[in-house]
LOKOLRO-9573 format. One record per residue (C-alpha): residue number from 0; chain; y, x, z. Coordinates in pm, 1 decimal. Last residue first. Layout:
BEGIN
+---------+------+----------+----------+----------+
: drenvex : keza :       c2 :       c1 :       c3 :
+---------+------+----------+----------+----------+
:     NUM :    A :        Y :        X :        Z :
...
+---------+------+----------+----------+----------+
//
This chain:
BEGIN
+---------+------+----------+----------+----------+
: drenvex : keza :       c2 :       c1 :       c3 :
+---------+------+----------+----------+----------+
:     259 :    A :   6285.2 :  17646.5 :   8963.5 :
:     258 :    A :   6276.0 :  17604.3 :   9356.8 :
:     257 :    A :   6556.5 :  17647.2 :   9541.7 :
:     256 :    A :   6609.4 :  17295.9 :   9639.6 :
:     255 :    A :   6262.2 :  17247.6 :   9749.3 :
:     254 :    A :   6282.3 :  17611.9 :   9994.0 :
:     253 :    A :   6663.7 :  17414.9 :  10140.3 :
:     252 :    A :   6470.0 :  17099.0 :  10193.5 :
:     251 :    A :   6137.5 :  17254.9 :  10371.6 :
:     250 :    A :   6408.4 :  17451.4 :  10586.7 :
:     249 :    A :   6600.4 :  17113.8 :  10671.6 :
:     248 :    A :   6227.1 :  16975.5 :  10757.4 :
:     247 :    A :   6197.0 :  17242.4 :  10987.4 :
:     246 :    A :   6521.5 :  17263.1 :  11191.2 :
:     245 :    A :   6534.0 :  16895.4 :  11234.4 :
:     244 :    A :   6178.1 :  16890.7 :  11360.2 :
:     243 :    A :   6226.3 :  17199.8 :  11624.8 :
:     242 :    A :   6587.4 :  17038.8 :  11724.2 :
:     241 :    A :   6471.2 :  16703.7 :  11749.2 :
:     240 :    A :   6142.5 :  16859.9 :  11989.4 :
:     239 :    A :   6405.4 :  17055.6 :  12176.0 :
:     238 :    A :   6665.3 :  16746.0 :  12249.9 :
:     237 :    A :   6331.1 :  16582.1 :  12394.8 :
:     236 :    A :   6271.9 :  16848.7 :  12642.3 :
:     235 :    A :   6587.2 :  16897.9 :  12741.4 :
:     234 :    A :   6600.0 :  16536.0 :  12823.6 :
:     233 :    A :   6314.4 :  16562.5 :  12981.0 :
:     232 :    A :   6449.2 :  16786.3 :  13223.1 :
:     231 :    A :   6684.8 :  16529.7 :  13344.2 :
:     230 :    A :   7116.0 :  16538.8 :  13266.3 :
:     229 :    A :   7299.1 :  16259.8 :  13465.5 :
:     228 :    A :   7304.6 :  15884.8 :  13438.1 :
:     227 :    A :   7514.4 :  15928.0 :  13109.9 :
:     226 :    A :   7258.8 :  16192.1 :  12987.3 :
:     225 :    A :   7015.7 :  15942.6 :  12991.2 :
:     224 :    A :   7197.8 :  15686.9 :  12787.5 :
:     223 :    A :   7299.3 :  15896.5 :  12530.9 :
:     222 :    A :   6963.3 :  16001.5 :  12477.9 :
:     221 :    A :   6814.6 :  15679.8 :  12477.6 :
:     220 :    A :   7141.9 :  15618.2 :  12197.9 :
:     219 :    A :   7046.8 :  15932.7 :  12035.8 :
:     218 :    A :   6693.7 :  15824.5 :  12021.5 :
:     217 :    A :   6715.8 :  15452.7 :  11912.9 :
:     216 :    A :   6808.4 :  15135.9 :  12102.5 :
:     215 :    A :   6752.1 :  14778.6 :  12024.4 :
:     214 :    A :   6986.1 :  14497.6 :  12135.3 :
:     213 :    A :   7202.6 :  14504.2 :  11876.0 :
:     212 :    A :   7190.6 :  14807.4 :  11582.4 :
:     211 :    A :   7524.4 :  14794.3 :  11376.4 :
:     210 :    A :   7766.4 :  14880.0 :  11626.3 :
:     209 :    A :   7606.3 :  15195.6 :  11835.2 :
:     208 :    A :   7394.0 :  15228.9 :  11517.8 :
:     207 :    A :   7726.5 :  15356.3 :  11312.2 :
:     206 :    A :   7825.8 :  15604.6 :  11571.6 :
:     205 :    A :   7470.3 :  15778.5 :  11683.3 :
:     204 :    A :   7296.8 :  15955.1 :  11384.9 :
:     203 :    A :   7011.3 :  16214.5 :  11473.9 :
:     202 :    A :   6729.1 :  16033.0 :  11311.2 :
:     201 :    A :   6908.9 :  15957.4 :  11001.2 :
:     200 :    A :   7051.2 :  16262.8 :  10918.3 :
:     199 :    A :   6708.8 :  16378.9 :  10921.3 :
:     198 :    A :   6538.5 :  16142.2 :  10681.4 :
:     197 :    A :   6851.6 :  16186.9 :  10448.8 :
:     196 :    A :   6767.4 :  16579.2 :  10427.1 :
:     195 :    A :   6424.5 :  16504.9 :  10391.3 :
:     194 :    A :   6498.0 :  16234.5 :  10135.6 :
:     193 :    A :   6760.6 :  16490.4 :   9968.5 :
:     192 :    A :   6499.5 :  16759.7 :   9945.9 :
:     191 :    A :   6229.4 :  16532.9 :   9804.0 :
:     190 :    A :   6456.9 :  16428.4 :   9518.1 :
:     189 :    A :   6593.7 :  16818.0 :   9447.9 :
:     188 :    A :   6238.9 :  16922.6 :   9418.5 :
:     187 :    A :   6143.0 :  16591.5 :   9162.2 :
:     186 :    A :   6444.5 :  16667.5 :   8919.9 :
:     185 :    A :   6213.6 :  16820.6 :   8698.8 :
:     184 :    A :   5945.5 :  16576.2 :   8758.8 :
:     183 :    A :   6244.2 :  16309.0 :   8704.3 :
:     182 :    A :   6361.1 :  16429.6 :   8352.8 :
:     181 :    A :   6082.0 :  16519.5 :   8191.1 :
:     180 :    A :   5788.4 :  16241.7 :   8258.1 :
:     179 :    A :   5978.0 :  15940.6 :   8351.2 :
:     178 :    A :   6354.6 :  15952.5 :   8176.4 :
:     177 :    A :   6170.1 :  16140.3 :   7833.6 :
:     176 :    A :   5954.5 :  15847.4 :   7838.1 :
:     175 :    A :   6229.4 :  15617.5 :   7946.3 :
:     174 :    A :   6450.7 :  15762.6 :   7642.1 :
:     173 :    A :   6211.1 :  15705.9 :   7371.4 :
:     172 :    A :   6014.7 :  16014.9 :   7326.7 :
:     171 :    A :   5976.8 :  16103.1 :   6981.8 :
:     170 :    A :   5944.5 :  16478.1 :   6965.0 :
:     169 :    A :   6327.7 :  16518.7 :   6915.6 :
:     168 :    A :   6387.0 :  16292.8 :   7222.1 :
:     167 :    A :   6128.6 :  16532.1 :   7412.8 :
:     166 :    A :   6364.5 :  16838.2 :   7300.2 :
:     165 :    A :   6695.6 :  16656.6 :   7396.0 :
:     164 :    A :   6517.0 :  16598.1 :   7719.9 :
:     163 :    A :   6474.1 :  16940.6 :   7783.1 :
:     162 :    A :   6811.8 :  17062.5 :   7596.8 :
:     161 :    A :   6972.2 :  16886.4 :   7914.2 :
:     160 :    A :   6892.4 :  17198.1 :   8110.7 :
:     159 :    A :   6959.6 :  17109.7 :   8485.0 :
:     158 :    A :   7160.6 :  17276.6 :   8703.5 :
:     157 :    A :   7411.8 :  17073.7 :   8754.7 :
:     156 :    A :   7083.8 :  16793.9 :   8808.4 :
:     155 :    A :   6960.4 :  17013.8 :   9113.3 :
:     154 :    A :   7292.7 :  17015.2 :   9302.2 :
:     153 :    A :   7343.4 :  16647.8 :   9173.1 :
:     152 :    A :   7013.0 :  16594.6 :   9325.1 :
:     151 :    A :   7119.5 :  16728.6 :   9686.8 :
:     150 :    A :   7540.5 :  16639.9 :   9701.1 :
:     149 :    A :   7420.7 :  16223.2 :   9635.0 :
:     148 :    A :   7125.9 :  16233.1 :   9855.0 :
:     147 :    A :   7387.2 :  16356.3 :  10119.3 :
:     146 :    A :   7638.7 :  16100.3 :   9984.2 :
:     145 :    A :   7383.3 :  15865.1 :  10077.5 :
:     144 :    A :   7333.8 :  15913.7 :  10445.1 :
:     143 :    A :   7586.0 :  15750.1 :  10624.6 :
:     142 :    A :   7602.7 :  15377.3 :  10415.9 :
:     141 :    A :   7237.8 :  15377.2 :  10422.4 :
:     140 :    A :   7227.2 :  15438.9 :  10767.1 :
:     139 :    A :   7483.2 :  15148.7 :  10826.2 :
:     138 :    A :   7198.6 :  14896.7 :  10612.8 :
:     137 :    A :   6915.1 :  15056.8 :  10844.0 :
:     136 :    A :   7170.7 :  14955.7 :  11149.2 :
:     135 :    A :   7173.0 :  14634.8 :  11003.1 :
:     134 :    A :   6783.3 :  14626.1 :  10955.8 :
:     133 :    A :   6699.4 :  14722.3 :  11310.8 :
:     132 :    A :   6874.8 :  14410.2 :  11440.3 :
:     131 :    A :   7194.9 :  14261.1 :  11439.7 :
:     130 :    A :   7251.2 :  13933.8 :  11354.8 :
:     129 :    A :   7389.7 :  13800.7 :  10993.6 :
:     128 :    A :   7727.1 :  13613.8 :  11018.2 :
:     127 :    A :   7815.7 :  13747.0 :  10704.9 :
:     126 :    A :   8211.5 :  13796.9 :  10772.9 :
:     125 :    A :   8224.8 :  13742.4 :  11183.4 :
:     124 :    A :   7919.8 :  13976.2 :  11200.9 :
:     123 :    A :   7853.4 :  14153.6 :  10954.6 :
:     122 :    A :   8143.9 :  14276.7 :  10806.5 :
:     121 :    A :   8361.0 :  14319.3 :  11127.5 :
:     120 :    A :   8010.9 :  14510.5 :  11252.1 :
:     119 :    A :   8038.0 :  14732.4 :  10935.0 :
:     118 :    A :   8424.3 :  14868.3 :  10991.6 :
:     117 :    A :   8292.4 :  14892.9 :  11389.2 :
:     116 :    A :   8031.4 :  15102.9 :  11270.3 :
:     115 :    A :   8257.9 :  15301.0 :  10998.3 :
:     114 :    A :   8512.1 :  15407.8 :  11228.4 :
:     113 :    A :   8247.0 :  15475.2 :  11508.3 :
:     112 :    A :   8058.0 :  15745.8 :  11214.9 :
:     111 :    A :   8413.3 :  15899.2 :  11175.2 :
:     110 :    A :   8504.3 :  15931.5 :  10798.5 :
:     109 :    A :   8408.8 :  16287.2 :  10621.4 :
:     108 :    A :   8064.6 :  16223.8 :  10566.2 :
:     107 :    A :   8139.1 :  15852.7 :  10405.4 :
:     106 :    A :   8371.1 :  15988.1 :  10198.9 :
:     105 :    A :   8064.7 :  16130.7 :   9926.7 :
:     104 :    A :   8105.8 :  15849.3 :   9701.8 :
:     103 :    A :   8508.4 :  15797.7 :   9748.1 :
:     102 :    A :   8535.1 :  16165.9 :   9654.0 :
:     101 :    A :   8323.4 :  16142.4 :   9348.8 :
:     100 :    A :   8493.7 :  15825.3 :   9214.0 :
:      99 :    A :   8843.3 :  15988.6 :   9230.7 :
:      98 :    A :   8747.6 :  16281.4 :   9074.9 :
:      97 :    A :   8591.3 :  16087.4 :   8774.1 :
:      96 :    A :   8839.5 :  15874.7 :   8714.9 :
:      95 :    A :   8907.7 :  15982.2 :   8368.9 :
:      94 :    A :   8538.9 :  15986.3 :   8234.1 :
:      93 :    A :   8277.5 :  16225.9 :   8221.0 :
:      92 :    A :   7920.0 :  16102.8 :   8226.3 :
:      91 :    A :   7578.0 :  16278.8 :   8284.6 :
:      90 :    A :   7618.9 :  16455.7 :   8645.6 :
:      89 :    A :   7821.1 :  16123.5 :   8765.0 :
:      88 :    A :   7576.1 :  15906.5 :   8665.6 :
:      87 :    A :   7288.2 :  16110.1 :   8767.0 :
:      86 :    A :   7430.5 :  16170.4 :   9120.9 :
:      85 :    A :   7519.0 :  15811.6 :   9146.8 :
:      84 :    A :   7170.2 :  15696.4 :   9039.9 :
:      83 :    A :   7016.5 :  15972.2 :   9305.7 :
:      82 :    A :   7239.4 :  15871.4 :   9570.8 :
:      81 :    A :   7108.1 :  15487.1 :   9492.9 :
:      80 :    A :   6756.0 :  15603.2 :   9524.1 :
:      79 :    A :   6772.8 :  15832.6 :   9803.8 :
:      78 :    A :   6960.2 :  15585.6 :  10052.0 :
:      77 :    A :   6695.3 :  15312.3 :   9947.5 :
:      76 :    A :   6384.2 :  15569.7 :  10032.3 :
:      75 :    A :   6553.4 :  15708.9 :  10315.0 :
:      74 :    A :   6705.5 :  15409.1 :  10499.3 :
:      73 :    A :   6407.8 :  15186.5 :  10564.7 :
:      72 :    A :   6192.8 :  15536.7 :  10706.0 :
:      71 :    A :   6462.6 :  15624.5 :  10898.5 :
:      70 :    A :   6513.3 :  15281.0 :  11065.1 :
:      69 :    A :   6167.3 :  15284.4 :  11178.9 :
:      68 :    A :   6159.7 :  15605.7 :  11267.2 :
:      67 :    A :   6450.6 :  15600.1 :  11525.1 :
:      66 :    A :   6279.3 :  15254.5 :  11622.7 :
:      65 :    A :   5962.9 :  15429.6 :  11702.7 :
:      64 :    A :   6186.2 :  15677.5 :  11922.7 :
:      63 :    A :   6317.2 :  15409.0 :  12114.9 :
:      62 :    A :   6027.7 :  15257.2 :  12191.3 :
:      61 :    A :   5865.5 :  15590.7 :  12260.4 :
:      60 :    A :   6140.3 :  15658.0 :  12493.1 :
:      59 :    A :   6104.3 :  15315.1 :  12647.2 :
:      58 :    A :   5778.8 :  15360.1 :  12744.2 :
:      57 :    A :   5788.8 :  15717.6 :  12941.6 :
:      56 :    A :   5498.1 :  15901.0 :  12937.1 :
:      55 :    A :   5548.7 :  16089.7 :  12634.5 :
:      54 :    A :   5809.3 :  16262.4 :  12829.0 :
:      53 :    A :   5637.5 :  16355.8 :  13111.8 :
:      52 :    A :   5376.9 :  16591.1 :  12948.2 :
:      51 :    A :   5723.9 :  16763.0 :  12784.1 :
:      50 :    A :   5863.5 :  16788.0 :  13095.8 :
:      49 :    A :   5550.1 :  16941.3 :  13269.1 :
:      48 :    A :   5517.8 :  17235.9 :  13012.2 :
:      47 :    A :   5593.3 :  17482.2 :  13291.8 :
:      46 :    A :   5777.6 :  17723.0 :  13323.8 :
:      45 :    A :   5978.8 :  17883.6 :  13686.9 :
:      44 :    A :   6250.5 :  17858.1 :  13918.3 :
:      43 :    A :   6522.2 :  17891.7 :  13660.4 :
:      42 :    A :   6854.5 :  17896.2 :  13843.5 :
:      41 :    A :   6983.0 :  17715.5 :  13608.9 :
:      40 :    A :   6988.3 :  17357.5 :  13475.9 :
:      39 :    A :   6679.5 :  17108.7 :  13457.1 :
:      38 :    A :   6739.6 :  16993.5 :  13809.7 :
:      37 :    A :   6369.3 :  16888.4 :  13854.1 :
:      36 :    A :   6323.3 :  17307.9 :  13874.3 :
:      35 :    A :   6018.8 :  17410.7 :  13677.3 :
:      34 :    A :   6220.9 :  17536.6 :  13349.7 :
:      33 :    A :   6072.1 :  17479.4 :  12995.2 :
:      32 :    A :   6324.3 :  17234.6 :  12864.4 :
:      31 :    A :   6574.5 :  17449.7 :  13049.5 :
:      30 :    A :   6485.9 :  17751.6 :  12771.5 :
:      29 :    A :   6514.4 :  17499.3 :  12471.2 :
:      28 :    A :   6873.2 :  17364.2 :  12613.2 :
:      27 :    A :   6986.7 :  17703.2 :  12679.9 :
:      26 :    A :   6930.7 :  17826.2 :  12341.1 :
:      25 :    A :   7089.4 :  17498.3 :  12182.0 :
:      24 :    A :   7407.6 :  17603.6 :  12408.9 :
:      23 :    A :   7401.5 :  17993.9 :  12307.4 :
:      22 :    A :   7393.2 :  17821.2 :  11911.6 :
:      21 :    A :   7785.7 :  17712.2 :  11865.9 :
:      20 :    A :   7961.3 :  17949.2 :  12103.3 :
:      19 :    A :   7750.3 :  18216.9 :  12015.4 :
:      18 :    A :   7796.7 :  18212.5 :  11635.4 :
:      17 :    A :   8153.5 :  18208.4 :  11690.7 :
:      16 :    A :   8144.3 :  18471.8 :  11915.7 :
:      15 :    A :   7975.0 :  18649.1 :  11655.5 :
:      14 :    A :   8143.5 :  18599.2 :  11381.8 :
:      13 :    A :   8472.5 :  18701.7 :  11517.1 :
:      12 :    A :   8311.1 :  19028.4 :  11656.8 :
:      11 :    A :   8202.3 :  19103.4 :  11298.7 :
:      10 :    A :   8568.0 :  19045.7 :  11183.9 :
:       9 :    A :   8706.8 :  19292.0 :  11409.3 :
:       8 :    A :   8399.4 :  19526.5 :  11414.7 :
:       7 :    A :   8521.3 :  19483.2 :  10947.8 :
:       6 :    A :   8905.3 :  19504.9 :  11057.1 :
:       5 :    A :   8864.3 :  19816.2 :  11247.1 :
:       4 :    A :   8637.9 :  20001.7 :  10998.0 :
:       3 :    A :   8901.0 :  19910.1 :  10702.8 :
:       2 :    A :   9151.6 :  20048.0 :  10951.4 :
:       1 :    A :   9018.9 :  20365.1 :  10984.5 :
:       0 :    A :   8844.3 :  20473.1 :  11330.3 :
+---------+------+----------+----------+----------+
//
């Protein structure tokens, strides 16, 4: 074997552990969801769609999951707005603090999502003295999920041939005519993509509606709560629907963002 061979089974081995390690535990978690024994965990004793009957039995998971929506829906359309204005902004303008401005935009994915709940409950609460409820934790979504909106239409607008709208101008458009029926239709894939992506983000965060949430609960924290008590099979169950719908709407994003 030569040593170019060696390092390329070397590296491929890397990758694959690494691959395992992150998805073998998703696989298991689909494959209990569908296992007979009340344990949920191995040996499997059987399938059965039981879990999955069960689960859409149980009150305060659909509470819980109508809140999940409910907060999803108030944070994508606001958190894919003001992402999009930053993304055009900083896709259209160059000025010296550019850098600086683009890194404090997208820092929300980099700080912890507790660090930034308890940040916003300091603000809300002894600050603003507004009560929590399914807005505030909309508000903390917002906070989360922008910078996503931001990385999806800049992706699209860096991309984007500004001798379009020069064209229009030439033709007469004023600039919210060229703004309404050039600019955004072409922009329009990137826009869905980042509400999708947004949409998502939002079901599955945890950290910043711990704080900013109250006395409601949404998925991850019924989740949360569940597994605390000790793992049921309709947990699995429910982590497999999240990952089917997370996996699909991040595919529908990724075909809109490709599109030309």
């Amino acid at each position: 074997m030569t040593a170019r061979a060696a390092a390329r089974w070397l590296l491929v081995s890397y990758g694959g552990t690494v691959y395992l390690f992150l998805y073998a535990p998703i696989a298991l978690l689909v494959l209990f969801s569908f296992n007979a024994s009340p344990s949920g965990t191995l040996p499997i004793s059987g399938f059965t769609l039981r879990w999955y009957r069960e689960l859409f039995d149980d009150y305060f998971l659909i509470d819980a999951m109508l809140n999940s929506l409910t907060v999803a829906a108030i944070a994508t359309p606001v958190a894919t707005m003001v992402g999009g204005l930053c993304a055009y902004a900083l896709a259209r303008t160059e000025f010296r603090l550019k850098p600086l401005v683009s890194s404090t935009v997208l820092m929300p994915m980099i700080v912890p999502g507790l660090l930034l709940g308890a940040a916003m409950l300091l603000i809300l609460r002894p600050l603003l003295g507004v009560p929590l409820s399914l807005w505030t934790a909309a508000c903390g979504h917002v906070v989360v999920t922008t910078p996503y909106a931001v990385m999806a239409i800049g992706n699209r607008l860096y991309g984007y041939d500004r001798r379009l709208d020069a064209a229009a101008s030439d033709l007469g458009a004023p600039p919210w005519r060229v703004l309404r029926h050039v600019t955004i239709p072409l922009l329009m894939p990137g826009i869905l993509a980042a509400a999708l992506i947004v949409f998502t983000v939002s079901l599955d965060t945890f950290g910043i509606t711990f704080f900013t949430i109250g006395s409601d609960g949404t998925l991850p924290m019924y989740i949360w709560s569940q597994v605390e008590l000790g793992i049921r099979p309709t947990v699995n169950a429910l982590g497999t629907l999240l990952i089917a719908v997370s996996i699909l709407l991040l595919s529908l994003a990724q075909l809109l963002l490709r599109r030309r």
